[in-house]
Phi, psi and omega in degrees: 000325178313298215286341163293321164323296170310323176285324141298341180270314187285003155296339191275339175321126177088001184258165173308102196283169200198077212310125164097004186278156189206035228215082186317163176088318209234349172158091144220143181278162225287332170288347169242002145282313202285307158335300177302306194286305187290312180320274197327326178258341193242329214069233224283129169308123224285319168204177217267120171266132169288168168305123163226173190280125150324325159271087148271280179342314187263350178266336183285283171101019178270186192236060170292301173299287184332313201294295216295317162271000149290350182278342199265294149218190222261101186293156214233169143273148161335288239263003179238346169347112193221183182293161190085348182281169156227101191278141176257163183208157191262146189262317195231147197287149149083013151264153167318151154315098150300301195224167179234181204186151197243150171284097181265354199200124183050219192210158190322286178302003158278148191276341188273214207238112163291173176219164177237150142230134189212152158283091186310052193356129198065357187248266204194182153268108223225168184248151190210178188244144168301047213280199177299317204297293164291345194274303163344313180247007169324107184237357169178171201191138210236159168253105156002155163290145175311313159225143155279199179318298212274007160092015127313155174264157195256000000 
């Protein structure tokens, strides 16, 4: 299963962010790549995203994003994180969990350089390396549901 996760999230490279887009090629935020990687993998989505805001997180304060991977998928500790996963991150300390991001190269706990793919805000989705900057705001980290469509296992 890893290795399809990372291999459908770097299908999404280069398209274009684009808040509440879920559209490989053509326009999506780090929640609508991870949204495109469960279609691919999974089918139909489990449930229906409402409309939000760009500030939603700082106008809301709940922990909506956080609340939405424990219902889908099987939180992990940060610190067992490996490609393929999926990480959340606090933008601001004692603000929600914002944006998310798939593990694409080594794990949470190397000292060498993990990589991301995440959807960049104003840019694109892009693969990135995993610095202190992020490591920081790293606040939890998930495993995929166990099979996909086609019945691997994960």
């Amino acid at each position: 299963m890893t290795s399809r996760v990372v291999a459908s999230a770097r299908s999404w490279l280069g398209t274009p962010y684009q808040h509440q887009a879920s559209v490989r090629g053509h326009g999506a935020d780090c929640l609508g790549l991870l949204r495109g990687v469960w279609r691919e993998l999974f089918g139909a989505e489990p449930e229906t995203i409402p409309p939000y805001r760009p500030d939603w997180a700082e106008v809301g304060g709940a922990e909506t994003l956080l609340q939405a991977a424990r219902r889908w998928l099987t939180e992990i500790p940060v610190e067992a994180a490996r490609a393929g996963d999926v990480l959340l991150f606090r933008m601001e300390p004692g603000a929600p969990a914002k944006h998310c991001a798939i593990l694409s190269a080594g794990a949470v706990s190397d000292q060498g350089e993990p990589r991301m793919i995440h959807a960049y805000w104003g840019r694109a989705v892009v693969e990135s390396w995993m610095g202190g900057w992020w490591r920081r705001r790293l606040v939890a980290a998930f495993a995929w549901p166990a099979h996909s469509t086609d019945g691997e296992a994960g």
